[in-house]
N, C-alpha and C positions, 0 to 999 in steps of 0.2 A: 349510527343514527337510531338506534334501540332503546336509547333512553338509560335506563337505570339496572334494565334485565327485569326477570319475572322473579316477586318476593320470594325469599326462602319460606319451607314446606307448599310449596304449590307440585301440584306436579303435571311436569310440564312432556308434553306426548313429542319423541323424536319430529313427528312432520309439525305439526304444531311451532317448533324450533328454528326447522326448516323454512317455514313460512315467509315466520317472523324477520330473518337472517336475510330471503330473497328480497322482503320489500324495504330493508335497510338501503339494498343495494342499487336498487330503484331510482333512489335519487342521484346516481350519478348519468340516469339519462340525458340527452338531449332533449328527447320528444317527449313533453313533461305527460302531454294527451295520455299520451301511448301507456307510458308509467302507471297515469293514474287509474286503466283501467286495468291492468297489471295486479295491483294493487289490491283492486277489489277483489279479481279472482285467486290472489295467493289468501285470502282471508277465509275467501268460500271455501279452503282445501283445509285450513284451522278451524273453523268454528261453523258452527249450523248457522243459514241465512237460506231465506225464501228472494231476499229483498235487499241491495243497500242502495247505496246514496254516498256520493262522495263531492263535497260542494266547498265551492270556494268563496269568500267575503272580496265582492266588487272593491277595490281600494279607492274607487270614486264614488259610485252610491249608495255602496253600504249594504246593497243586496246580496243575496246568496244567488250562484249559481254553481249549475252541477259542471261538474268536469267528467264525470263517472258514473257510470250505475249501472246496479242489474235492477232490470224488472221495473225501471222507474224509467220513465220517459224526466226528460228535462224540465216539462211543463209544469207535470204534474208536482213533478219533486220542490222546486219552485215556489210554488203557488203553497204547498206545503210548510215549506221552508219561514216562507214572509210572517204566516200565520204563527209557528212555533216560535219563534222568536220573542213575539212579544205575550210567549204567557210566563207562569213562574217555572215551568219545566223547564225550558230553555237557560234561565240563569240557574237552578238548579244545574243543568250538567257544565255550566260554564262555570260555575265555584267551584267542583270539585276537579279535583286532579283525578280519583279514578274512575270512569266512566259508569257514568248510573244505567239501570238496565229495570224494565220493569218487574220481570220476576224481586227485585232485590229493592225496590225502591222502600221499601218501609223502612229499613233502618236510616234512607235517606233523607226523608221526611219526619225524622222523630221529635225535630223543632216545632211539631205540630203542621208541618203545610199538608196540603192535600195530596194525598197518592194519586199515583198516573193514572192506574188503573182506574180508577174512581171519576177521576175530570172528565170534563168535557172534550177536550181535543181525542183519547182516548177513546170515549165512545163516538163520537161524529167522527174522525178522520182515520183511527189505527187498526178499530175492531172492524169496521163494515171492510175495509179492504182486506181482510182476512186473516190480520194478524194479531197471534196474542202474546206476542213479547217483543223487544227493541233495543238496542243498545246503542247510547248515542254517545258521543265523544267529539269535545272542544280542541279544535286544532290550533295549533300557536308557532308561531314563526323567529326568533328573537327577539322573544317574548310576547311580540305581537297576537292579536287575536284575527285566526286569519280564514277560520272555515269551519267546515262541521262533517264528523260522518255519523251515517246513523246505520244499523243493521236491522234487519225483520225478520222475522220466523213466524212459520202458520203453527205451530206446537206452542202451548204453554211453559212455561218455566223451564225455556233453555238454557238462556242466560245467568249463570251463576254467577259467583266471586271467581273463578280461575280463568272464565270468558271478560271477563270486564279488566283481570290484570293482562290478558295477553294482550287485549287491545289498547291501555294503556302501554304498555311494551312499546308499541308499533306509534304511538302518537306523535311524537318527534317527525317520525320518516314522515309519513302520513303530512303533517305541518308543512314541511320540507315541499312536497310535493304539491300541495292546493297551492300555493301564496303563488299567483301570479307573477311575484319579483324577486324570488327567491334565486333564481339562478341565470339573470339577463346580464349582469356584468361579465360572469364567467365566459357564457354566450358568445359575445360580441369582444372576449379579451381585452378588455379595458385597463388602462393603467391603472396599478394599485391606488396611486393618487390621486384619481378623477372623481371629481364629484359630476354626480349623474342624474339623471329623471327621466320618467318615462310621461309620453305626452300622448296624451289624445284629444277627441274633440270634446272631452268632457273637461280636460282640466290636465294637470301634470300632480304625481306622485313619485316622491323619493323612493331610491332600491336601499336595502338591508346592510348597513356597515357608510355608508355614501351621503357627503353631504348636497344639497339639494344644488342643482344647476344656477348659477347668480344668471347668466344670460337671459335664462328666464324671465326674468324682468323688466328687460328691454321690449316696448311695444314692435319696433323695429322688425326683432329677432323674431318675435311672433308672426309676423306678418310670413318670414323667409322659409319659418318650417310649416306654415298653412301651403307655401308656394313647392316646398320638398314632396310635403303628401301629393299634391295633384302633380307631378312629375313621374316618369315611369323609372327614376332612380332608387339604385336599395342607400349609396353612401354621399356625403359629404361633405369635406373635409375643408375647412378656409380657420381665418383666424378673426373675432371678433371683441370689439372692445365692450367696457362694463366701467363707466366713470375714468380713470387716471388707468384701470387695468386692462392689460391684455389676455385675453384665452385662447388657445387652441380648440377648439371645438372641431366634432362629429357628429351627426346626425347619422342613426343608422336607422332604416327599415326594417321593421321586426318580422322577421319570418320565418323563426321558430319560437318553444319555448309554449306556453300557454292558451289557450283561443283568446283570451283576454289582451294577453302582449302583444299577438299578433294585428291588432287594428291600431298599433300603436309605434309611436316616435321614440327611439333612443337618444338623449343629447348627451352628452358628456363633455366635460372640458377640463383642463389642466392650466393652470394660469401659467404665461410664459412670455419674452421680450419680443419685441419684432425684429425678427432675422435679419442678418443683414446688415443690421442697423438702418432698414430702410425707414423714413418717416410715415406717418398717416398719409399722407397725401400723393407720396409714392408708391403707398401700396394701394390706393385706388388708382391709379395711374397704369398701377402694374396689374390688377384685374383686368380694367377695360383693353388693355392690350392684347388679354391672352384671349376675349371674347373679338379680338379683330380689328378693334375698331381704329382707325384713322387717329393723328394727331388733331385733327379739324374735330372730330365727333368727339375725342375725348376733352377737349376744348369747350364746347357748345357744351357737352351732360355736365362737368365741373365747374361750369362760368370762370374758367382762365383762358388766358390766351393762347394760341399756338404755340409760341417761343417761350409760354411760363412749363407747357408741357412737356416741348420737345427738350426743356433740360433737365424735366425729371426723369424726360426717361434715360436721359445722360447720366444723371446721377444712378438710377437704379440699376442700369448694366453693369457701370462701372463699380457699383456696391457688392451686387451676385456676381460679377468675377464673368459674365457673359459676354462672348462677343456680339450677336447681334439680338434684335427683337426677337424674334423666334425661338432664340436658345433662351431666355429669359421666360418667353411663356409657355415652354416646353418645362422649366425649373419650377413655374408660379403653379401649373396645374399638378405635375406628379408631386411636390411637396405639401398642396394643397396652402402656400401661398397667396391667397386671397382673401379680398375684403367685399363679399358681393352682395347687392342686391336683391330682393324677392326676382326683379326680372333676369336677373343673372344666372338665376336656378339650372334652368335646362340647360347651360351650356357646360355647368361642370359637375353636374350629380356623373356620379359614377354606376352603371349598370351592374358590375360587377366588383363586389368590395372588397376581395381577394385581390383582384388582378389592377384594378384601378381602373378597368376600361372602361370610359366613358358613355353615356348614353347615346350621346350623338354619332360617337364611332360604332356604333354597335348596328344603328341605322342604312 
């Protein structure tokens, strides 16, 4: 996760090496928080900083937020952030691949743009907070553009050329580390074949390698994961249609991984046949059973008759190879054989997504 290594004749200081090596390794955490403040402090043991910043691009509103920092509150950093973005410094260090620093900014600027030092953001925002030099760097995800770190020092003319290749060096990891969805399929072990998204109350965004959830587009299916969040369940597992096709889908609760992912929906799904060979119609038949309900009830909610039910559910025992109702919706809940509901929800979220135990047994 180092990138390309630091160019030849640079010379590059044993812990400096070390650093760099630690926060490669970084990215194979769980706890991305933890990492990313990890991160900052294997930097301050490489290079002179008063100050950083380590921030990530919201993949719903496009904002920067920190994940990390020394010396920066989150507000401040932020608020910082919104501002830099929209001057030419900001696409200045976002066109370049090796991270611009002000001490070095002139040869950066030889297309005639203005030196940092000189602008305004520079005098109103970098000089009165006590710093006179910076090094900022465009983080990128598979290919993606996905965050930003920036470094400060109270000294002038820290940052040289061999400060600006080590933290190119480290840019990769660093990438690895901000993007929010960099590492939630791994997370939650998802089949290589599932296409995924992660959902919130702002919107749904695709993860890194993974095509976007088709379910998704069922207003239905929207309705069921607004009905998942307000449920005190982490998983759950049923099968939903999408036109002529079938998916297996999962919803997981996110709760690890990013503060970002954490207020967020994992779906995933796998297109596949309905088991069994059971029909549509049996496998609503076969949900409403395992939530309890009477052949009378499940009559009255389907608008069929008793005896149009009571022979699905002949057909579907006799399909799953079960001897009675019970053993069938003992089958329908641990294989996640269902077709449920928004009201369905709280009867088969799973408390615990390891073990499968259910929320209501948990009760």
């Amino acid at each position: 996760m180092l990138g390309r290594g630091f160019p030849e004749a640079r010379m590059v200081t044993h812990q400096q090496l070390a650093a760099a090596t630690r926060i490669g390794m970084l990215t194979r955490e769980r706890d991305t928080a933890s990492a990313c403040a990890q991160a900052l402090r294997e930097l301050a043991e490489a290079l002179p900083l008063d100050a950083a910043t380590l921030l990530t691009i919201d993949p719903l509103t496009g904002t920067h937020v920190q994940v990390a920092g020394i010396g920066y509150t989150a507000v401040a950093s932020e608020a910082l952030a919104a501002e830099f973005v929209a001057t030419q410094w900001y696409a200045n260090v976002v066109r370049q691949s090796l991270p611009p620093s002000i001490t070095e900014d002139a040869e950066d600027t030889a297309d005639g743009g203005q030196r940092f030092r000189n602008g305004w953001f520079y005098a109103e925002r970098v000089r009165p907070a006590g710093f006179r030099d910076a090094l900022s760097g465009a983080l990128r995800h598979h290919g993606r553009l996905v965050g930003l770190i920036t470094l400060s020092v109270e000294g002038p003319d820290r940052y040289d050329s061999e400060a600006r290749h080590l933290l190119a060096s480290v840019l990769p990891a660093l990438g690895t580390l901000a993007d929010p969805t960099a590492r939630v399929g791994e997370l939650y072990d998802l089949p290589a074949e599932a296409d995924a998204s992660l959902v919130t109350a702002e919107g749904a965004v695709g993860l890194p390698g993974r095509g976007h959830a088709q379910v998704l587009e069922d207003a239905e299916f929207a309705s069921l994961v607004g009905a998942f969040l307000g449920s005190d369940g982490l998983r759950l597992r049923f099968l939903w249609p999408v036109g002529r096709r079938w998916y297996r889908v999962v919803l997981h609760r996110c709760t690890t991984g990013s503060p970002r992912t954490r207020r967020a929906v994992l779906v995933s799904e796998t297109p596949t046949e309905l088991p069994y060979g059971l029909s549509p119609r049996e496998l609503e038949v076969l949900t409403r059973a395992a939530r309890g309900q009477t052949n009378q009830a499940i009559a009255q909610a389907l608008f069929l008759s008793p005896r149009t039910v009571h022979s699905h559910v002949e057909h579907l025992l006799r399909k799953t190879g079960c001897a009675s109702r019970a053993e069938a919706t003992a089958l329908c809940v641990r294989d996640g054989v269902l077709r449920p509901t928004p009201d369905d929800v709280e009867h088969f979220v799973e408390a615990d997504a390891f073990t499968g135990r259910s929320a209501r047994s948990r009760r």
